[in-house]
N, C-alpha and C positions, 0 to 999 in steps of 0.2 A: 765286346769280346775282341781280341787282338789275336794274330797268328799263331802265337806260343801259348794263348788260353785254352785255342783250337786244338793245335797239336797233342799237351798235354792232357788232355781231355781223350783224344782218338785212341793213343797209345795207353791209354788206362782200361782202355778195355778189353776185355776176356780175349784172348786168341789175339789182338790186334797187331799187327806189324803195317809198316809206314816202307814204301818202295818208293821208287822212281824208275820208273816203267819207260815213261814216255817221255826222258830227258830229264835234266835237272830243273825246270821251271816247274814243276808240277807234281806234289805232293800228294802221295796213293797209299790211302790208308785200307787194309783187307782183313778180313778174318777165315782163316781158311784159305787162303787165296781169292778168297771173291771179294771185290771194290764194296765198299762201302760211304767211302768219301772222298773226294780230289779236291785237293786246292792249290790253287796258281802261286807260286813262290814269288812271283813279280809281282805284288801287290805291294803298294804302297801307300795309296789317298785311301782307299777303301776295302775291307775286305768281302770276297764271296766266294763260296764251297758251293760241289754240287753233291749231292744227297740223295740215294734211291727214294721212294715213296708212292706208296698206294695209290693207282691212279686217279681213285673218283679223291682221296684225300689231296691229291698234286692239284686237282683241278678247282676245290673247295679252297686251298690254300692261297693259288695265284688269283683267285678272285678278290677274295678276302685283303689280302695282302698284294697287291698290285705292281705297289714303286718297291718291292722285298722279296716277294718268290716271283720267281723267272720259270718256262720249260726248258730244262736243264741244258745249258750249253755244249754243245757237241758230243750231246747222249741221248739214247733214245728218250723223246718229251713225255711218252705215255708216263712213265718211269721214273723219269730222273726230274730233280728241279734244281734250280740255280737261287741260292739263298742270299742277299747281300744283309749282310752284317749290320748294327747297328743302325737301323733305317725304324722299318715298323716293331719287330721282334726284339723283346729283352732276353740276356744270355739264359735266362731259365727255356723259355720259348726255343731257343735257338739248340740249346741242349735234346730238347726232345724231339725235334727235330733228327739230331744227329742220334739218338735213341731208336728212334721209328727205320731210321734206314738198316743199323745196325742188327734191330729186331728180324725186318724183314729178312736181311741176308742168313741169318743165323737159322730163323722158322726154313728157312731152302732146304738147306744142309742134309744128308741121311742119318736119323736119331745118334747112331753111335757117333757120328762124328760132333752132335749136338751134346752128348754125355759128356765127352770127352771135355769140350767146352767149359759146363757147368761145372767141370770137375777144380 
């Protein structure tokens, strides 16, 4: 998976918009307004996003996948994880991944605004 595999993929989904929040290096994909994914626009040798995710699943993940899931770089680690691309996970993997966090944000949300969503 490459940046623009990534990108197209975030912005395909339901509600999704793509910000820049925290400068231009750093790609803020939301739905509702709540993050669901960042990733660094300075990448070049390697890509990695960071991704909400369940925490006992965050902890299941970084174990399992070692040299690929990180505790999420400069977000809370219960929560977040830091994913490097093309290491241990193939793009189906990496998709659900970005599925799982999106799920999460969206299961937050109060129903009508989750109608709204589906609609």
């Amino acid at each position: 998976m490459n940046i623009e595999e990534l990108r197209d993929y975030c912005i395909s989904k339901n509600a999704a918009t793509e910000e820049t929040p925290f400068g231009p290096d750093t790609l803020v994909f939301k739905v509702m307004g709540k993050v669901f994914l960042l990733v660094g626009l300075d990448q070049f040798e390697e890509l990695s996003f960071n991704v909400k995710c369940d925490p006992e699943y965050a902890v299941e993940l970084r174990e399992k996948y070692e040299n690929t899931v990180k505790p999420g770089y400069h977000m809370n680690k219960k929560h977040w994880n830091t994913v490097h691309a093309n290491r241990q996970l193939n793009d189906k993997q990496l998709i659900e991944l970005i599925d799982h966090s999106y799920e999460l944000i969206v299961k937050a949300l109060p129903k009508s605004v989750r109608l709204q969503i589906e609609e």
